[in-house]
N, C-alpha and C positions, 0 to 999 in steps of 0.2 A: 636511773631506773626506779619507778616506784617501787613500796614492799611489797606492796597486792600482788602486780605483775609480777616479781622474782619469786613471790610465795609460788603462784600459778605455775608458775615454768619450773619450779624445783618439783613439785606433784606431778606432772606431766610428766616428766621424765622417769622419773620413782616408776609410774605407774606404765611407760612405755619399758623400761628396766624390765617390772614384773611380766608383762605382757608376752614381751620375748623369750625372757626363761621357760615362762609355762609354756612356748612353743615346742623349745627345744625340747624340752622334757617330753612332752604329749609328741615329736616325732620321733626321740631317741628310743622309746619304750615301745612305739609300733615299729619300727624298725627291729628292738632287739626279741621282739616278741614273733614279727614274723622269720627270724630268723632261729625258732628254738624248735621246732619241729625238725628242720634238717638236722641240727644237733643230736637231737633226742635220738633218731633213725639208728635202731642197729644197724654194723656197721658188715 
């Protein structure tokens, strides 16, 4: 395999890695955010 292509595919991935964190991040924090109202609710 060239170095070009394994360079490419080593970034590619780095950057599909990054991509899916910041998913999960950007659903975890609308998830815990729409859940903090019912928390907050006096009881």
């Amino acid at each position: 395999m060239p170095a070009s292509l394994r360079k490419f595919i080593g970034l590619l991935l780095i950057f599909a890695a990054v991509g899916v964190a910041s998913c999960q991040a950007l659903v975890a924090s609308c998830s815990t955010t729409a859940a903090t109202p019912t928390v907050l609710t006096p009881r």
